[in-house]
C-alpha positions as CSV (number, residue, x, y, z in Angstrom):
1,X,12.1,-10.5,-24.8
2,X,8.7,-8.2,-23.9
3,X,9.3,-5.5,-21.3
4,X,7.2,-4.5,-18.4
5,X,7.2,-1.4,-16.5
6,X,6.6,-1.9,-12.5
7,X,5.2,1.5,-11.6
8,X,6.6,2.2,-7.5
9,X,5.5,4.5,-4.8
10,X,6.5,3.5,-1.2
11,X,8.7,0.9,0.0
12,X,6.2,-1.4,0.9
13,X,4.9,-0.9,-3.1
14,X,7.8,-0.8,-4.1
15,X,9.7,-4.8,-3.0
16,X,6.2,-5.7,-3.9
17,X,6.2,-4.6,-7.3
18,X,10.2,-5.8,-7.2
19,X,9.1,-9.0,-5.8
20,X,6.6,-9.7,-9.1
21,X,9.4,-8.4,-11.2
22,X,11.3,-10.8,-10.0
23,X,9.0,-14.0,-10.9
24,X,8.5,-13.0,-14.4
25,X,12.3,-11.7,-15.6
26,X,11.9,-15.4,-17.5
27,X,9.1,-13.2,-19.8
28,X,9.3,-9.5,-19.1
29,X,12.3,-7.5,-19.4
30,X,11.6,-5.3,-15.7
31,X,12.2,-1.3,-15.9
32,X,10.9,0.7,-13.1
33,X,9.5,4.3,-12.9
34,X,8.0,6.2,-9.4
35,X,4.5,6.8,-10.4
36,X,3.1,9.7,-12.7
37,X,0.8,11.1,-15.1
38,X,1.3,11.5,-18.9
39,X,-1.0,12.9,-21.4
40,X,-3.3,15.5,-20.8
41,X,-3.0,15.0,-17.0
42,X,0.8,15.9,-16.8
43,X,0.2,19.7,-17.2
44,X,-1.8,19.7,-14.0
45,X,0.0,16.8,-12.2
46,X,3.2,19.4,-12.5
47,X,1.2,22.3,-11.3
48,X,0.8,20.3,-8.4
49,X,4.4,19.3,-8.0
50,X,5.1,23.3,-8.4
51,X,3.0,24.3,-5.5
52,X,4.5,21.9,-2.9
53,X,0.7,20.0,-3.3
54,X,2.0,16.7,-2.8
55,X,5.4,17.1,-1.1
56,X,4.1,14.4,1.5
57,X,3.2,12.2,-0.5
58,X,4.8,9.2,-2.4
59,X,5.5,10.7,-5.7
60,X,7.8,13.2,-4.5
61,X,10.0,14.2,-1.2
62,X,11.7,11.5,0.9
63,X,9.6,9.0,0.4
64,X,10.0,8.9,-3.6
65,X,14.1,9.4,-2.4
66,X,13.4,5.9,-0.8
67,X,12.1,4.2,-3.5
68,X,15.2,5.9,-6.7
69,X,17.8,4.3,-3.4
70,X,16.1,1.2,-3.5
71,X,16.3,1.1,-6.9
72,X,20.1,2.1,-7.4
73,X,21.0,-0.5,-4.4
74,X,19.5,-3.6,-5.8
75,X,20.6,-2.2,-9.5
76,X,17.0,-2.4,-11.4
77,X,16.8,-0.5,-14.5
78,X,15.2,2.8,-14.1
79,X,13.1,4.3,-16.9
80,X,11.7,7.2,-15.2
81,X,8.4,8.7,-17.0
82,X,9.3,6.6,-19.5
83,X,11.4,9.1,-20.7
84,X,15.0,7.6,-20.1
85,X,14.6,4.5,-22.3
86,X,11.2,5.0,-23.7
87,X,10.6,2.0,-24.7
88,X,6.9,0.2,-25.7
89,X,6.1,-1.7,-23.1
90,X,4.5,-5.0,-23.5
91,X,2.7,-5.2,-19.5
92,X,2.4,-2.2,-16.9
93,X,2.0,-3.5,-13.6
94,X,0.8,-0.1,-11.0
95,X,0.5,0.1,-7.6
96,X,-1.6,2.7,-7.6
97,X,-4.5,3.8,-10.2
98,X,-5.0,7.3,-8.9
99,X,-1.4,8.3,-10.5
100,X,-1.4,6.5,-14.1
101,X,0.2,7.7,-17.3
102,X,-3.1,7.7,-19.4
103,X,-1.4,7.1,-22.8
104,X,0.9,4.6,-21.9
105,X,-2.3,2.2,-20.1
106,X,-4.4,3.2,-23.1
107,X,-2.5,0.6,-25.1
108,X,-0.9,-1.6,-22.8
109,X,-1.8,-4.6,-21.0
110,X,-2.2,-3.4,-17.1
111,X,-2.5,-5.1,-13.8
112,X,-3.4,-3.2,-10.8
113,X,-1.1,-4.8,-7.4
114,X,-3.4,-3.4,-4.0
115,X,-0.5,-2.2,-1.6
116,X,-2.1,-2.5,1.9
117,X,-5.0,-0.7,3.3
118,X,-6.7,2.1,1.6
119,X,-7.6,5.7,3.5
120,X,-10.7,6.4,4.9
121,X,-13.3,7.9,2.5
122,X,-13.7,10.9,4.8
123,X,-15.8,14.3,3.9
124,X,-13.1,15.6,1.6
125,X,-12.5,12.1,-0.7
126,X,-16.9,12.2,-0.6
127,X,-16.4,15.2,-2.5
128,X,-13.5,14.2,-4.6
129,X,-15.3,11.8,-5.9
130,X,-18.6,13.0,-6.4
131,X,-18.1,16.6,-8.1
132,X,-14.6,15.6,-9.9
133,X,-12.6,13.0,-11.9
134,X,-9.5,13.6,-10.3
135,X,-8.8,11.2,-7.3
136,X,-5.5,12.5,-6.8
137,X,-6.9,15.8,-5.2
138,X,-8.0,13.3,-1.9
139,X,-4.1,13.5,-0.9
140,X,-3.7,9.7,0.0
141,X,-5.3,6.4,-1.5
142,X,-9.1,6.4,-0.4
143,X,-10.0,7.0,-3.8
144,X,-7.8,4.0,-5.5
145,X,-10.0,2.2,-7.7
146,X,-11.9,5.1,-8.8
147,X,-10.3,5.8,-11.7
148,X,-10.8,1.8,-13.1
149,X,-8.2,2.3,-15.8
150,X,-6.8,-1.5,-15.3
151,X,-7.3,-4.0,-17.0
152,X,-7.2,-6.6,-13.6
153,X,-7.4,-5.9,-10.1
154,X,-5.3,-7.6,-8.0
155,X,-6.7,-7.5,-4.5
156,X,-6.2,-8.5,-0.6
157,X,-9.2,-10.3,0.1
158,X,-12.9,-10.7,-0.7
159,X,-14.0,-8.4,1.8
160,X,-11.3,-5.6,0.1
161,X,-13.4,-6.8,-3.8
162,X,-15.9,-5.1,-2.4
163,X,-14.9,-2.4,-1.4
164,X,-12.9,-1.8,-4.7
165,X,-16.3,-2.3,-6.6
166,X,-18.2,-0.1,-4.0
167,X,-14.9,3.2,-5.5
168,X,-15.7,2.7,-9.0
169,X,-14.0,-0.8,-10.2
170,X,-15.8,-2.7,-12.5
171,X,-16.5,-6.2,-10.7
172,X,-15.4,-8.6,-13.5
173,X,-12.1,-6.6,-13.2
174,X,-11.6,-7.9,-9.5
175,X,-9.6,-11.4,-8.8
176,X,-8.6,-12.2,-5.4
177,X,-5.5,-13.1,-5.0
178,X,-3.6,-11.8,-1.3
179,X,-1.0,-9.6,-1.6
180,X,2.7,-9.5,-1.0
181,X,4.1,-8.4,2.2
182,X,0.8,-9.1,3.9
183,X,0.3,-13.1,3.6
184,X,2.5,-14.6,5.8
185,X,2.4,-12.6,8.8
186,X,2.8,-15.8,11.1
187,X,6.3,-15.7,10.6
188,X,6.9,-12.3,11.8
189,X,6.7,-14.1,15.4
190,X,9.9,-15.1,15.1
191,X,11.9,-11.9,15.0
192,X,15.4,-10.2,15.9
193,X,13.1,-7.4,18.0
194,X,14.9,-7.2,21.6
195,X,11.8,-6.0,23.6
196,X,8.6,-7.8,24.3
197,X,5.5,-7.2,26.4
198,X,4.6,-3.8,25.9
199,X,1.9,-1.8,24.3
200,X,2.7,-0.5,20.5
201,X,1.6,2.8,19.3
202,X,1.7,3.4,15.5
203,X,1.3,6.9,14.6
204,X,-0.1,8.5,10.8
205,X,1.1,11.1,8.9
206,X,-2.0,12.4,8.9
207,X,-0.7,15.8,9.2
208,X,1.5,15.7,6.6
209,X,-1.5,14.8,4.1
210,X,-3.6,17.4,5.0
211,X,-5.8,15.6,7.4
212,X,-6.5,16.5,11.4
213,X,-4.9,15.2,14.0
214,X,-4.9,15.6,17.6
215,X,-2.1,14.2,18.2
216,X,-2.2,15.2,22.2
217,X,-5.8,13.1,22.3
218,X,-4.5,10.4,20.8
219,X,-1.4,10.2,23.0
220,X,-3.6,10.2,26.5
221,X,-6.1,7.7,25.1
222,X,-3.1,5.3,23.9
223,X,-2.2,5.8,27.6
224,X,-5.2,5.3,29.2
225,X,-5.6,1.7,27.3
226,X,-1.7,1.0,28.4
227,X,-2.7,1.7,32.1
228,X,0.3,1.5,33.2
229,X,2.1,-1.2,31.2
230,X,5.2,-0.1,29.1
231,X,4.8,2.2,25.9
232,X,6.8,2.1,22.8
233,X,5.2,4.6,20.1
234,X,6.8,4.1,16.5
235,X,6.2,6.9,14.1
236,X,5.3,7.0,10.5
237,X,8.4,7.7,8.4
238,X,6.7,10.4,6.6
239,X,6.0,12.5,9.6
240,X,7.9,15.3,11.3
241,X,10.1,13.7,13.4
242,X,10.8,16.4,16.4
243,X,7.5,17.2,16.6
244,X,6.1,14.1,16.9
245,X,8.4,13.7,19.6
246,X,8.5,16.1,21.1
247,X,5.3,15.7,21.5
248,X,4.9,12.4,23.0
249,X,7.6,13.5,25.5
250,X,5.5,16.1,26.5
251,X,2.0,14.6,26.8
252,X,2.9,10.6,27.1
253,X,4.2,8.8,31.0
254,X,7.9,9.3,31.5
255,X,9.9,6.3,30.5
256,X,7.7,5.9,27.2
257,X,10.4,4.5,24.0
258,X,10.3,6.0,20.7
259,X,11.6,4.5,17.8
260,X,11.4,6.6,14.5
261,X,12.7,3.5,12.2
262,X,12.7,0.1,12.7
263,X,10.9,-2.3,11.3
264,X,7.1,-2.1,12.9
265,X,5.7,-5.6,12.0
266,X,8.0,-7.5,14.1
267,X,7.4,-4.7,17.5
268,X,3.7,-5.8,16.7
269,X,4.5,-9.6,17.0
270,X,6.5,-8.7,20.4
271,X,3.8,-6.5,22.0
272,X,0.6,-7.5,24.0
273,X,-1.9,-4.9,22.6
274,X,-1.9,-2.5,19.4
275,X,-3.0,1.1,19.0
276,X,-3.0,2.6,15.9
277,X,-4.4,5.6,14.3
278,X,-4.9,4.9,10.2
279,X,-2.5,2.0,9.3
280,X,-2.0,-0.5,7.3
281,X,-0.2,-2.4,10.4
282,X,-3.4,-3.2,12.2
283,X,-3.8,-6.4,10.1
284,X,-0.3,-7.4,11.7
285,X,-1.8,-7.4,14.8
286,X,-5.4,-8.7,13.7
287,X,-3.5,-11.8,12.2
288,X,-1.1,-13.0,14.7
289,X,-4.3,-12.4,17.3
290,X,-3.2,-9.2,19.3
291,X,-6.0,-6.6,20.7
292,X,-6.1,-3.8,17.9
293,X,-7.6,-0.5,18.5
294,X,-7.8,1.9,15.7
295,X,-9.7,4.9,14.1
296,X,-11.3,2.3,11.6
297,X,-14.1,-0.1,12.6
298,X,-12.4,-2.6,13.7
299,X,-14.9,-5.5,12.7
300,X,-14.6,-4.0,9.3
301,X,-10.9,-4.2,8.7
302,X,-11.3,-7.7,10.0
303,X,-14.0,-8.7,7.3
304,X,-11.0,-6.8,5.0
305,X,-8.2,-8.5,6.2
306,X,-5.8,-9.8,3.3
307,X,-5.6,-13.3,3.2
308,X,-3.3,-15.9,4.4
309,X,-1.4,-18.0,2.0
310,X,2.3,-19.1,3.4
311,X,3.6,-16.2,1.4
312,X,2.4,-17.1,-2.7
313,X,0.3,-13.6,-3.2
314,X,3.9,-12.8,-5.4
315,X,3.7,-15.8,-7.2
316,X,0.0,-15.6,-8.0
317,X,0.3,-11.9,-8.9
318,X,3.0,-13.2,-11.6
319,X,1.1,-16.2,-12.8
320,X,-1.9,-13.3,-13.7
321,X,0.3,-11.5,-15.8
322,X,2.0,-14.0,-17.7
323,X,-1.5,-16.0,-18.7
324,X,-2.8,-12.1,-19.5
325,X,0.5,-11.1,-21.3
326,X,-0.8,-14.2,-23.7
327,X,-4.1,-13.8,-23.8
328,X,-6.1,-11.9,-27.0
329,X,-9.2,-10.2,-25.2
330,X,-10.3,-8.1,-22.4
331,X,-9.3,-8.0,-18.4
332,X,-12.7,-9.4,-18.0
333,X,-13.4,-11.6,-20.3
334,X,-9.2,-13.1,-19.1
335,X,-10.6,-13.6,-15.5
336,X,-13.7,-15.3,-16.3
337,X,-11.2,-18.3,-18.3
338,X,-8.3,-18.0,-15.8
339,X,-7.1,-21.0,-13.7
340,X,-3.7,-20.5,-11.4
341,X,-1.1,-22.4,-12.8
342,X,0.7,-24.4,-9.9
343,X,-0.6,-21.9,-7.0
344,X,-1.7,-23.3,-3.6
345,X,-5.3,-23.2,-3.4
346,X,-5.9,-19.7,-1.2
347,X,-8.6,-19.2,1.5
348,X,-9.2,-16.3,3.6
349,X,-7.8,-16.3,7.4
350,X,-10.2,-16.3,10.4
351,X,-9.3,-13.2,12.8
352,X,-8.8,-13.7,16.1
């Protein structure tokens, strides 16, 4: 049987990637490794590492502790760096192409899987990209697509194709195709979620990427748009836990709820109105219709929001790498011949 290696990040990449996995075990042997860099990139990828560069982000800390747990509980092979089995793989399949092992995509069929939302190309990405070849040194994911080392691009929407091709990815690499966890977010009205009719906050670990935050701002203009009406602010699991509560405590009405887990898609489907900072989450509350206030243009993440297809983004991911896994020529020259095999005919959602 041919192997693929599913290259995982956060737990939202990573049950997507394991979702895939699963579709095409019939084909593709599945191992699974948290993301990295081989070749002549792994000597300053570890220098990195060393100097606590990227303890916030997904390839190391708690988040990557998520992802080796998940991994252990639902008993997937892991082949670390490729370095525990080693094996030749037949298919990578990367949730990320700013962290790629360079000699292993070099001669390896690879399909790029979007996760969610991208950053926001602020100053520092600008830079990033302009004046080096190292997208990694944004700290975050506003620079994914730059590197366009994939052979396909697997992406939310049309209005996310362009963007893509606007950070460096070749447009015949590009195929629509939703993606998981963001598809069917209709369902997510019926939930287990005890509390209803309240505003949601969703917070960003901003800080803990190297970004500003004024987090006391924030918290009195989230409270100015509740006017009065209940608050619930969930955090980002990657931030600082007491001091992001302490300081909504401090600066946010008395009575306001904090959750520091939970799952946040179904307190969107419960609440009346959405505040969010920079978050994927926003296109929860686009879809099912809620009022959405956030720190992107919100007309923009609109014309970006992932499409709506009952849930088959997973099985239309798989169907691309099983007709690539067989097919003698390039990512582009696949795509222009490619016709979904038994996949619901998908068409963008209109936001509310």
């Amino acid at each position: 049987m041919k192997k693929a290696l599913y290259l995982i990040g956060s737990p939202n990449q990573t049950t997507q990637m394991h979702r895939v996995a699963q579709l095409l075990e019939d084909e593709y042997e599945p191992y699974f490794s948290q993301l990295y860099y081989d070749g002549w990139m792994r000597g300053f990828y570890k220098w990195l590492l060393r100097n606590k560069i990227l303890d916030k982000t997904i390839v190391h800390g708690q988040i990557k502790e998520k992802a080796d747990r998940y991994i252990e509980q639902h008993q997937l092979r892991r082949d670390f760096e490729n370095r525990e089995y080693g094996h030749d793989y037949d298919l990578v399949v990367c949730c990320s192409d700013i962290v790629v092992p360079w000699p292993l995509l070099a001669r390896t069929k690879s399909v790029f899987v979007q996760e969610g939302m991208t950053d926001p190309m602020h100053l520092w990405a600008r830079l990033v990209k302009r004046f080096t070849n190292f997208p990694i040194l944004a700290i975050g994911t506003s620079l994914n697509g730059m590197n366009n080392c994939c052979d396909v691009y697997c992406v939310a929407s049309p209005g996310y194709a362009e963007h893509f091709e606007q950070i460096g990815v070749d447009k015949d690499k590009l195929v629509v195709t939703g993606i998981p966890n963001f598809d069917d977010i209709a369902k997510l009205r019926n939930n287990s979620f005890p509390l209803r009719d309240y505003v949601l906050v969703a917070t960003t670990d901003m800080r803990e990427t190297f970004r500003p935050d004024n987090r006391k701002k924030f918290i009195e203009h989230a409270t100015r748009i509740a006017a009065g009406r209940p608050m619930i602010f969930k955090f980002h699991p990657n931030e600082e836990m007491d001091r992001a509560t302490a300081e909504v405590q401090k600066y946010a009405p008395p009575g306001t709820l904090i959750y520091t887990s939970g799952n946040t898609e179904e307190m969107i489907a419960n609440c009346v109105e959405l505040i969010t900072q920079y978050s994927t989450v926003a296109y929860v509350g686009l879809a099912l219709g809620i009022p959405v206030h956030s720190y992107f243009d919100v007309d923009d993440l609109k014309r970006k929001l992932p499409i709506q297809n009952g849930g088959t983004s997973a099985r239309r991911i798989a169907d691309i790498c099983r007709q690539f896994g067989r097919f003698q020529g390039s990512g582009p020259d696949f795509l222009r011949q490619y016709k979904p095999a038994d996949t619901p005919q998908l068409a963008p959602v209109t936001a509310a």
